[in-house]
C-alpha positions as a Python dict, from the first residue, in 0.01 Angstrom:
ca = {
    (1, 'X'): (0, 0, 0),
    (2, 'X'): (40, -365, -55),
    (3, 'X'): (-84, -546, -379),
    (4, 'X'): (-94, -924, -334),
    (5, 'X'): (-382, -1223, -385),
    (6, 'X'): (-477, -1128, -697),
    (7, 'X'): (-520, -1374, -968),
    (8, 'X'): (-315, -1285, -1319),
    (9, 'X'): (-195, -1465, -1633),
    (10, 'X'): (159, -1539, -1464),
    (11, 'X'): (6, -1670, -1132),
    (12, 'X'): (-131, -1424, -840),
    (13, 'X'): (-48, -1031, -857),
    (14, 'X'): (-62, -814, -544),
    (15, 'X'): (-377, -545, -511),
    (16, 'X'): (-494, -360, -273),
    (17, 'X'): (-606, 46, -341),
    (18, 'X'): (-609, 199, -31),
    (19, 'X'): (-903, 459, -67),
    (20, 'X'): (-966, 727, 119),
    (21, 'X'): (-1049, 523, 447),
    (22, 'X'): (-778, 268, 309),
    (23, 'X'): (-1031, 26, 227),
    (24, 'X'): (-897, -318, 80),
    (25, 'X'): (-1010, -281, -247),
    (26, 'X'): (-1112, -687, -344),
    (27, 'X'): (-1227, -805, -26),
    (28, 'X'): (-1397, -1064, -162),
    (29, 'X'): (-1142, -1196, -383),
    (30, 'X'): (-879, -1155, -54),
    (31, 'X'): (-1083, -1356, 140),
    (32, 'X'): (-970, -1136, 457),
    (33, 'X'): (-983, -807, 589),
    (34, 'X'): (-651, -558, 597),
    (35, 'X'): (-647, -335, 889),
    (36, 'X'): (-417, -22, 860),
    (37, 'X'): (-55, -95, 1096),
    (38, 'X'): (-118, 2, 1397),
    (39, 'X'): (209, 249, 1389),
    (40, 'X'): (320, 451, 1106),
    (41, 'X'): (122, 268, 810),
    (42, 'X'): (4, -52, 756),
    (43, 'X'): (340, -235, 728),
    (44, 'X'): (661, -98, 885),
    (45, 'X'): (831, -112, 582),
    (46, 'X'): (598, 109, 386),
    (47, 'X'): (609, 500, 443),
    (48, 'X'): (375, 700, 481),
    (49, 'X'): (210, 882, 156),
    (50, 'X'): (-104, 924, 24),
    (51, 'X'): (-194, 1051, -310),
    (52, 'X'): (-585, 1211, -334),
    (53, 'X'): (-756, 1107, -668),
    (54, 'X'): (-922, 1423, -766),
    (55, 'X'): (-1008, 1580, -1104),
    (56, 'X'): (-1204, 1584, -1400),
    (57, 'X'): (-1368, 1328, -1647),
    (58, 'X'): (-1320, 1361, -2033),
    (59, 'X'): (-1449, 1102, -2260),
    (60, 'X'): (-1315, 1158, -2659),
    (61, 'X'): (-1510, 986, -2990),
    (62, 'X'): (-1309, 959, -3286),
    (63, 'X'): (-956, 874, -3420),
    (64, 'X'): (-683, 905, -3143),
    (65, 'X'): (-517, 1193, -3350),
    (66, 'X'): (-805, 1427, -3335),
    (67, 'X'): (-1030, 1442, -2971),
    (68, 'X'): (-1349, 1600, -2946),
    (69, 'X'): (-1434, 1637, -2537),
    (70, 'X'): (-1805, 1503, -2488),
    (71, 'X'): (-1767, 1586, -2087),
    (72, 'X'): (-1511, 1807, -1919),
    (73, 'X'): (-1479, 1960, -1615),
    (74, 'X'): (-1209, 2211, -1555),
    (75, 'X'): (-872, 2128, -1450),
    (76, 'X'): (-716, 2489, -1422),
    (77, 'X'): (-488, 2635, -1668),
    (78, 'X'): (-242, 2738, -1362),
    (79, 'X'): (29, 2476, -1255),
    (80, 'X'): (-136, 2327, -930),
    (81, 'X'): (34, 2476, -584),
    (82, 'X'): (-124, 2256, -337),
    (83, 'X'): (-430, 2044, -274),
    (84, 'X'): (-693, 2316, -306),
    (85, 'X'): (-561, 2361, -687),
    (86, 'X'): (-618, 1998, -771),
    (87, 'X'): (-995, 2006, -859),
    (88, 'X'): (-1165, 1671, -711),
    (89, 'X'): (-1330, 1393, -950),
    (90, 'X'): (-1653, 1316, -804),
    (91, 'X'): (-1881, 1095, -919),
    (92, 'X'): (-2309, 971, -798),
    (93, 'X'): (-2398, 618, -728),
    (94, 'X'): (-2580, 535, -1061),
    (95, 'X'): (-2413, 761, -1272),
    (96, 'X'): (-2296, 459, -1499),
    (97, 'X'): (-2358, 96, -1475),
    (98, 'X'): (-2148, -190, -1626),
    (99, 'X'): (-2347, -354, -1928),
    (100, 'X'): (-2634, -604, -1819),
    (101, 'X'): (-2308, -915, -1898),
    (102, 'X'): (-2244, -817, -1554),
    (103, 'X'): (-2588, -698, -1357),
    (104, 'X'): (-2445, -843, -1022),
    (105, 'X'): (-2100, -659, -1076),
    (106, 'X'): (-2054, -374, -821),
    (107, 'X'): (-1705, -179, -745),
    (108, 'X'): (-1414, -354, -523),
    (109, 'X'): (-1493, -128, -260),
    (110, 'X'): (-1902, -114, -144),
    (111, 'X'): (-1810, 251, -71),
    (112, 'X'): (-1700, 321, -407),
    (113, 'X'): (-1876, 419, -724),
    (114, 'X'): (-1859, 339, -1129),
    (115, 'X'): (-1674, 575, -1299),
    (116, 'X'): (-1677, 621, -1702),
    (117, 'X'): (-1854, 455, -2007),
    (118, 'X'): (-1888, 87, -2132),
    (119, 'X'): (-1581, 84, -2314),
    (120, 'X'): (-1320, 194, -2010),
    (121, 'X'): (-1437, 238, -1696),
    (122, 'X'): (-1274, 289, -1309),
    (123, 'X'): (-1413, 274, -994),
    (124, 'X'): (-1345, 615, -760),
    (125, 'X'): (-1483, 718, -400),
    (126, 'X'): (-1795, 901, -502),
    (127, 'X'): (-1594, 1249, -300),
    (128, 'X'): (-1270, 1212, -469),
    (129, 'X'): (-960, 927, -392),
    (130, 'X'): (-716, 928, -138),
    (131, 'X'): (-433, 636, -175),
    (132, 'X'): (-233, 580, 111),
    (133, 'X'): (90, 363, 191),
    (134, 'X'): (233, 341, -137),
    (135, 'X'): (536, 173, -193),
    (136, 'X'): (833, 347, -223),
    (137, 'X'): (1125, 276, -452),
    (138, 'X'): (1483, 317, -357),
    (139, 'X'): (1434, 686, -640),
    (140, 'X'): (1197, 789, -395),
    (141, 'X'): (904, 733, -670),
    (142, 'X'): (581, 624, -546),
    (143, 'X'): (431, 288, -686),
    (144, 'X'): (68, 268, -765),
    (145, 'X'): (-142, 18, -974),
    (146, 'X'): (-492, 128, -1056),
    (147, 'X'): (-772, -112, -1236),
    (148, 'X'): (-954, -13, -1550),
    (149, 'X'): (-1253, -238, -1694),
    (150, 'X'): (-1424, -265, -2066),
    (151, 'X'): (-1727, -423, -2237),
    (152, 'X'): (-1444, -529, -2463),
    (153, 'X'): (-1203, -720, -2173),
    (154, 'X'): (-1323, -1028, -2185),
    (155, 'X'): (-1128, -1337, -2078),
    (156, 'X'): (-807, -1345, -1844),
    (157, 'X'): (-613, -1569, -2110),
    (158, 'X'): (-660, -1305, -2406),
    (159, 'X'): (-367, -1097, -2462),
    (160, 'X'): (-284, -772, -2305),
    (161, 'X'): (-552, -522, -2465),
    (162, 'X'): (-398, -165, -2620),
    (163, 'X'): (-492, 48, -2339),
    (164, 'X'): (-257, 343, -2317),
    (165, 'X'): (-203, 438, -1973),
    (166, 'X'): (-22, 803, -1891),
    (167, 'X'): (29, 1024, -1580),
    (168, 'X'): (100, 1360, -1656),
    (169, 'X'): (191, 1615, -1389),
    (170, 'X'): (-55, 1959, -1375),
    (171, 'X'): (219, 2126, -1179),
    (172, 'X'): (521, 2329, -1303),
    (173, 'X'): (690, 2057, -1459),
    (174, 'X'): (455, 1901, -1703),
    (175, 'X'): (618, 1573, -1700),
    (176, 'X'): (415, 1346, -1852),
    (177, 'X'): (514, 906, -1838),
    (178, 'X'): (311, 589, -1935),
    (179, 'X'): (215, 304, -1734),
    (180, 'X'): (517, 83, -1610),
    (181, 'X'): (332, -240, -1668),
    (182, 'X'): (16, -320, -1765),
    (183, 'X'): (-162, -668, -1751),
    (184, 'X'): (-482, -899, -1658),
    (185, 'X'): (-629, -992, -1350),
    (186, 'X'): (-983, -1126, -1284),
    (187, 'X'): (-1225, -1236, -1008),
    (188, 'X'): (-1554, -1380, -994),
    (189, 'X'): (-1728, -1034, -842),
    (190, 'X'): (-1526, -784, -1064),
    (191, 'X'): (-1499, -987, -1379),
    (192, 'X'): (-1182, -916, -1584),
    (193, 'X'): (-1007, -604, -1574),
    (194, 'X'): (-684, -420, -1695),
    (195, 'X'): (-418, -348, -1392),
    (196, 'X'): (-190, -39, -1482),
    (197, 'X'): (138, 65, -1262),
    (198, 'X'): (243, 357, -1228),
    (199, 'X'): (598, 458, -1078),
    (200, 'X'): (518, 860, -989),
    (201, 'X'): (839, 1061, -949),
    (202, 'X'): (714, 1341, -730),
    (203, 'X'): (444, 1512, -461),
    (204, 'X'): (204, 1744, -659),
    (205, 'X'): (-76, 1682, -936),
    (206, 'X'): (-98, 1391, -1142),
    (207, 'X'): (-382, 1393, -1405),
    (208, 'X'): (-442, 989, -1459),
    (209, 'X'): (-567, 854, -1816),
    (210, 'X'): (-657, 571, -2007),
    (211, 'X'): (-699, 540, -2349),
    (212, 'X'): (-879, 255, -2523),
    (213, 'X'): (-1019, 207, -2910),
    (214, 'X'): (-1066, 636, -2965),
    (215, 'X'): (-1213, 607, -2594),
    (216, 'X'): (-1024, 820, -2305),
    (217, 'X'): (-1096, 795, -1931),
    (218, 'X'): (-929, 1077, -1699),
    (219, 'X'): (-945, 1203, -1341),
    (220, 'X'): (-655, 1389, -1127),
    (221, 'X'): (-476, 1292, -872),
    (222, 'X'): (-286, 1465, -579),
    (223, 'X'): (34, 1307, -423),
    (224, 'X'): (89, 1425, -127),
    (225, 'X'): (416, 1403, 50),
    (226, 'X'): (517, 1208, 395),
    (227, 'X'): (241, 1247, 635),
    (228, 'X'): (306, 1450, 968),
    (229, 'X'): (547, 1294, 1229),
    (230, 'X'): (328, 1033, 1483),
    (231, 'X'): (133, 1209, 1747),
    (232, 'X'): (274, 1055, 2106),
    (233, 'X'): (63, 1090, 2445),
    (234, 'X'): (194, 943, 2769),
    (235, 'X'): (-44, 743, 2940),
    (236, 'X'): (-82, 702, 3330),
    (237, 'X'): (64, 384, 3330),
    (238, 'X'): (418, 464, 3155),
    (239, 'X'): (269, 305, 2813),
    (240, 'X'): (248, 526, 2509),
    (241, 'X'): (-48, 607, 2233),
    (242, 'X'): (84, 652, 1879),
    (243, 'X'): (-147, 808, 1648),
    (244, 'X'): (-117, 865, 1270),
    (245, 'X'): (-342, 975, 1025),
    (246, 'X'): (-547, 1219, 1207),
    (247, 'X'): (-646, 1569, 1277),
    (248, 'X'): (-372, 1770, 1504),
    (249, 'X'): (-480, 1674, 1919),
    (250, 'X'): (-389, 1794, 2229),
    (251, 'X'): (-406, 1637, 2540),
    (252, 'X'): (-671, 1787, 2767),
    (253, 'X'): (-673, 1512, 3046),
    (254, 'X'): (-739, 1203, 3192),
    (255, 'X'): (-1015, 1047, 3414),
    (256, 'X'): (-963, 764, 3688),
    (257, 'X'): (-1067, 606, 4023),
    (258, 'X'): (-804, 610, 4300),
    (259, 'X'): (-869, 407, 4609),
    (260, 'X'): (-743, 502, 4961),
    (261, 'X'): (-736, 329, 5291),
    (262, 'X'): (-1002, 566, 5489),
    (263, 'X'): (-1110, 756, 5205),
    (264, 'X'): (-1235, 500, 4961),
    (265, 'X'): (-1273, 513, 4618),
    (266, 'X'): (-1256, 875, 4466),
    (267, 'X'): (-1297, 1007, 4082),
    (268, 'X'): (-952, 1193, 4002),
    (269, 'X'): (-973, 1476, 3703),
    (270, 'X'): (-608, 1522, 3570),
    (271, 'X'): (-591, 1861, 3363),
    (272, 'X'): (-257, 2059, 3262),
    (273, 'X'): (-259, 2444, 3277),
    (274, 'X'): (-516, 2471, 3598),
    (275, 'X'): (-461, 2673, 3911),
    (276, 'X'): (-475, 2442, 4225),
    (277, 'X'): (-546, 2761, 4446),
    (278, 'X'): (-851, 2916, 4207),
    (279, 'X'): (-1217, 2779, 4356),
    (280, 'X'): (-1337, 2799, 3988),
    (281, 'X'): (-1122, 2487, 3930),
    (282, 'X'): (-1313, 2268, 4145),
    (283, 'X'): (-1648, 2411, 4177),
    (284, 'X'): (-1842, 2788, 4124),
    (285, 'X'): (-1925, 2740, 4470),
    (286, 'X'): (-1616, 2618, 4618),
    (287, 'X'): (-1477, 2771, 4933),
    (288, 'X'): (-1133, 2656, 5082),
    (289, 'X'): (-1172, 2404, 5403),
    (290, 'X'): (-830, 2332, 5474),
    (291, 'X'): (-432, 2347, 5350),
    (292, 'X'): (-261, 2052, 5454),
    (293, 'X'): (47, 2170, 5259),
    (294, 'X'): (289, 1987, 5005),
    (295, 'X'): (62, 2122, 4711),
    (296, 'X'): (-263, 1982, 4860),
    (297, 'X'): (-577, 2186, 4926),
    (298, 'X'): (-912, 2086, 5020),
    (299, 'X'): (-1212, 2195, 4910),
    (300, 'X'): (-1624, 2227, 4987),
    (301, 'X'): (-1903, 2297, 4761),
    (302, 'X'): (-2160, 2472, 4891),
    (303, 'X'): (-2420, 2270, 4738),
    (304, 'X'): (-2631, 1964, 4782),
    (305, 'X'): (-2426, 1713, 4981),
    (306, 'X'): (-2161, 1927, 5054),
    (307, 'X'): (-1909, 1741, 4826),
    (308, 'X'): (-1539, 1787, 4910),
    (309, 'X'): (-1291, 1810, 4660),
    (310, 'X'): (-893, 1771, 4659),
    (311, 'X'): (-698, 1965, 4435),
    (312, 'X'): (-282, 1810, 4408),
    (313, 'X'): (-65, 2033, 4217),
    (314, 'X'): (169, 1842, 4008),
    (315, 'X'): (391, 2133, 3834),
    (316, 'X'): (165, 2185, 3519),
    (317, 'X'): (-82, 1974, 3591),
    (318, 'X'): (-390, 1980, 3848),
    (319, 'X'): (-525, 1691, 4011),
    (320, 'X'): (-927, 1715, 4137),
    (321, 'X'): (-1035, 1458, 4339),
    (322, 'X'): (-1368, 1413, 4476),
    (323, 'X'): (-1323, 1241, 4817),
    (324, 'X'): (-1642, 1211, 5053),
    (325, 'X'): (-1978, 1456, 5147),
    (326, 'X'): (-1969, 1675, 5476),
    (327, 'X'): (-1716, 1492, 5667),
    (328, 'X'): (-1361, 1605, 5563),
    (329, 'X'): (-1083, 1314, 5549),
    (330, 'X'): (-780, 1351, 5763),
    (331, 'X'): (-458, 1539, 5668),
    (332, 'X'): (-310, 1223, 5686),
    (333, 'X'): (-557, 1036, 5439),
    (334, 'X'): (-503, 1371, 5210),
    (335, 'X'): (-119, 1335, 5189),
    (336, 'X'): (-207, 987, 5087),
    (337, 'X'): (-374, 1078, 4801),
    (338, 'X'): (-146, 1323, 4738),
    (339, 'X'): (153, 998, 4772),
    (340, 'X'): (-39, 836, 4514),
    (341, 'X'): (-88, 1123, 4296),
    (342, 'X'): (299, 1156, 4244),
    (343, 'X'): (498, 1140, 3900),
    (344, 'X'): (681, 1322, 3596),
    (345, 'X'): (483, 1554, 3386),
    (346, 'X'): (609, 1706, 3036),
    (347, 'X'): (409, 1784, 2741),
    (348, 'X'): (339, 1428, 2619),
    (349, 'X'): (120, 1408, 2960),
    (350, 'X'): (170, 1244, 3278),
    (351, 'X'): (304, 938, 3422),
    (352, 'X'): (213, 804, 3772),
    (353, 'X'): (458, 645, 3956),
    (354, 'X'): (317, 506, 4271),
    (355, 'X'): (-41, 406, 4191),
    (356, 'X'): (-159, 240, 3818),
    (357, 'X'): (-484, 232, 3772),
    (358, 'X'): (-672, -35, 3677),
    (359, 'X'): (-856, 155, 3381),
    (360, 'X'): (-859, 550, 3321),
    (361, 'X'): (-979, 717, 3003),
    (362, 'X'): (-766, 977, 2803),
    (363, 'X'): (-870, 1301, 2679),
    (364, 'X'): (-800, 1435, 2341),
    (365, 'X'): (-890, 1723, 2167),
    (366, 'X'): (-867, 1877, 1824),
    (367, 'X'): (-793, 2225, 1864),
    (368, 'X'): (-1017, 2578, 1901),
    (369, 'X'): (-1295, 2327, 1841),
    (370, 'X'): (-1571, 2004, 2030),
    (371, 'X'): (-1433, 1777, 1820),
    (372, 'X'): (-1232, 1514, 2066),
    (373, 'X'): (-1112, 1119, 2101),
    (374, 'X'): (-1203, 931, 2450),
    (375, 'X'): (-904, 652, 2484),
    (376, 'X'): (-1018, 416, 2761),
    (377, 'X'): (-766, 211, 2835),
    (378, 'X'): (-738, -114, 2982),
    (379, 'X'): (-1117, -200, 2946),
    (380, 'X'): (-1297, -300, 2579),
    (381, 'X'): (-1624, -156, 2585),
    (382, 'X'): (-1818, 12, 2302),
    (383, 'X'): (-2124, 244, 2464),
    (384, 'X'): (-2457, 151, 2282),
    (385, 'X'): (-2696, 456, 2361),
    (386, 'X'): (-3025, 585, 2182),
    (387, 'X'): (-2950, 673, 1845),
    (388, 'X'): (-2718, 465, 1758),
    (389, 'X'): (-2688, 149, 1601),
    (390, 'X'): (-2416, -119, 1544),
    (391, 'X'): (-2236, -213, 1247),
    (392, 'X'): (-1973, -338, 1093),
    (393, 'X'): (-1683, -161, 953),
    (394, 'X'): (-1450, -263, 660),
    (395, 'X'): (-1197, -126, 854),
    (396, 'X'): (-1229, -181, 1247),
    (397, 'X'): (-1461, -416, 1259),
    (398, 'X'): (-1733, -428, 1525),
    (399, 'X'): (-1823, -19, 1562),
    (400, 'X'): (-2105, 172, 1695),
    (401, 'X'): (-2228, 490, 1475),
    (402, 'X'): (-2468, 785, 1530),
    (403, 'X'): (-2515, 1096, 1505),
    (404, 'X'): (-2145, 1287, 1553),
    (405, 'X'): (-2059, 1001, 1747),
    (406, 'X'): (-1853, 664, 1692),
    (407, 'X'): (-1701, 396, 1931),
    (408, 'X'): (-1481, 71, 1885),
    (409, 'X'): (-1238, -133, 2076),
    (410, 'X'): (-918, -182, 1984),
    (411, 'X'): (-776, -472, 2088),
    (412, 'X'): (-423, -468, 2004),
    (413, 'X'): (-371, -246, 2242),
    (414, 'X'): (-678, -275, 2475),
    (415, 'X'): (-822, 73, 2472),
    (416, 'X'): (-1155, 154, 2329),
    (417, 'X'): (-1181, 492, 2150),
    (418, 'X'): (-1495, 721, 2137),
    (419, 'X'): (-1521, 990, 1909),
    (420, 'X'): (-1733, 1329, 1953),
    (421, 'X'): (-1758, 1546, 1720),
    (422, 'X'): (-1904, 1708, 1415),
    (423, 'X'): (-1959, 1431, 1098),
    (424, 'X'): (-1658, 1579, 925),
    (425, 'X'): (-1447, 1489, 1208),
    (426, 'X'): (-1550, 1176, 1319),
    (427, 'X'): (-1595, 1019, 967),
    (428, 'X'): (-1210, 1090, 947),
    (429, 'X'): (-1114, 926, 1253),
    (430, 'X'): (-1299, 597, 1151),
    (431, 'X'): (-1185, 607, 820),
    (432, 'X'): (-807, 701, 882),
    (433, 'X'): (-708, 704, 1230),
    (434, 'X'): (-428, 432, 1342),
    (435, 'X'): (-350, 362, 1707),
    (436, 'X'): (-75, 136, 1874),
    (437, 'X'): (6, 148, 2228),
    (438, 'X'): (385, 118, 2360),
    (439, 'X'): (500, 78, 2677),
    (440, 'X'): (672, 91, 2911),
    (441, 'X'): (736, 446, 2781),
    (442, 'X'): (1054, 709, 2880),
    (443, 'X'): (977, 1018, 3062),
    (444, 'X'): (679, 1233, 2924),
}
């Protein structure tokens, strides 16, 4: 994460939370939107982390030397293993309220909710934090600065209130540290607010408090380590899609119209681990009408129209073309297609070498699931079908949203994505996902 544009005693500060759909968190006061990098994060100098704010509230009356909890929720009395240990702060829209000073005042984020009581209070994704992109200093510690309000934080200019600010670690090692720095900022939407850094050593579970006049504040947070390596697919036209943040895919395919002299324009299906010689591959009703050879085999259904069907095998990968009704194309116009059809395979995909075409959409899928990602490249266009509506996204900008369904063009590197899926899934994608496209790219 970067923290910049925001205003402070000593000038402008940097801030920007990135939440669990690394959302800028003061849009309003940045005056622009931040888009995650379209490669490994959003800036090429930043790796990859993300911690996941998670945990419990506890709110304390009396003198600082002797807490009584009013609200707890259980934070586990065994050091935290992994994610699953770290329970998750959650929090309802409406469950506080800043005090009526403020009645416009809402959180940085519109997705975000209040967190806490009048006299310290945070704002949190209502289903638990995820920070992504934070710095990292040459120690390998993770910097993060998180913002903390008060009915008694009044004015910018007034000194630095006592607020003390610790992360302690719920794994094995108990460390426990304070804030690094702590100071003012302020904006016209957000009023004035406390800004505590944090330098966090290591990956694991961070329990995050603040403690203000016999008042404490706490929820937990996970750090998670560096995120997966990039997920690379070859495209037909030797460019590359990079993909972070998202769900482990697979390439199942690619979709495209190839046009031959005496054959004319014909839908090619590219799929890897096919048999060119089965019938089921084309058709149920397929029956073979001729072998020109060289990998190439024509086929007819026997159904309405009689549509024929090429099928190209590429070593690994099947191509199915539909070329014509009834009236079989020449050998020669088959090799042709077959010329066209040439070029290296691997497991990244394929990439054609004697025919680009002009668009083509490619196919990925998450895994022993329907969940999948439509990249069409080369050609902007966002479906609008019944059921869903348009709107616009923090994040991506102009998107389309339904029901387990979600388009947007990305236009850095020209390819509008469409997601299918359950909610689960595609809320992910639009809240995480980030695509750049390379090219020319080496052998798949």
């Amino acid at each position: 994460m970067r923290f910049e544009d925001l205003a402070v005693t000593s000038g402008r500060a940097a801030a920007e939370i990135g939440r669990r759909s690394n959302r800028p968190s003061f849009p309003r006061i940045l005056e622009r939107r931040h888009r995650r990098a379209l490669t490994l994060g959003w800036s090429s100098a930043v790796a990859v982390f993300a911690i996941v704010a998670i945990g419990a509230v506890m709110l304390w009356p009396g003198p600082r030397s002797s807490f009584t909890p009013v609200v707890t929720a259980t934070t586990g009395s065994v050091a935290a293993t992994g994610i699953d240990d770290c329970p998750l702060t959650v929090s309802q829209e409406g469950s506080f309220a800043p005090a009526s000073a403020a009645p416009q005042m809402s959180p940085p984020d519109p997705r975000a909710v209040w967190l806490g009581t009048p006299r310290i209070w945070t704002s949190i994704h209502p289903e638990g934090e995820i920070w992504s992109g934070l710095p990292v200093a040459a120690d390998g510690s993770f910097t993060q600065k998180t913002f903390w309000w008060s009915d008694d934080i009044v004015s910018i200019s007034d000194p630095v209130p006592d607020i003390a600010f610790t992360a302690q670690s719920l794994d094995e090692s108990g460390a426990m540290l304070p804030a690094q720095q702590v100071t003012l900022g302020g904006n016209p939407e957000q009023g004035v607010f406390a800004i505590a850094r944090f330098q966090i050593p290591e990956a694991g579970c961070w329990r995050i408090t603040a403690e203000y006049r016999n008042t404490a504040l706490s929820y937990v947070a996970w750090l998670q380590g560096e995120d997966p390596s990039p997920q690379t697919f070859a495209l037909l036209d030797g460019s590359e899609a990079v993909i972070t943040d998202a769900p482990d895919l697979t390439l199942a395919g690619y979709l495209f119209t190839l046009d031959v002299e005496g054959v004319g324009p014909s839908n090619v299906d590219l799929s890897p681990g096919l048999d060119p010689a089965d019938p089921a591959t084309v058709d149920e009703t397929a029956v073979l009408e001729s072998n020109p050879g060289q990998g190439v085999m024509l086929w007819r259904a026997e159904r309405d129209g009689e549509p024929l069907f090429l099928t190209v095998d590429l070593g690994g990968w099947v191509a199915v073309a539909n070329v014509g009704y009834e009236i079989a194309p020449s050998d020669e116009n088959l090799l042709a297609i077959a010329e066209k059809l040439e070029g290296s395979t691997g497991a990244r995909g394929v990439i054609l070498s004697n025919y680009t075409p002009e668009w083509f959409t490619t196919y990925l899928e998450e895994p022993d699931s329907d969940n999948r990602i439509d990249l069409l490249a080369n050609q902007c266009v966002m479906d609008m079908v019944p059921g869903i509506e348009a709107i616009e996204d923090p994040r991506l900008g102009d998107i389309v949203r339904g029901p387990g369904y979600a388009s947007w063009c990305h236009e850095a590197a020209d390819i509008a994505l469409k997601v299918h899926g359950d909610e689960e899934f595609v809320d992910r994608i639009v809240a995480e996902l980030a695509l750049s496209r390379i090219g020319a790219g080496p052998s798949p």
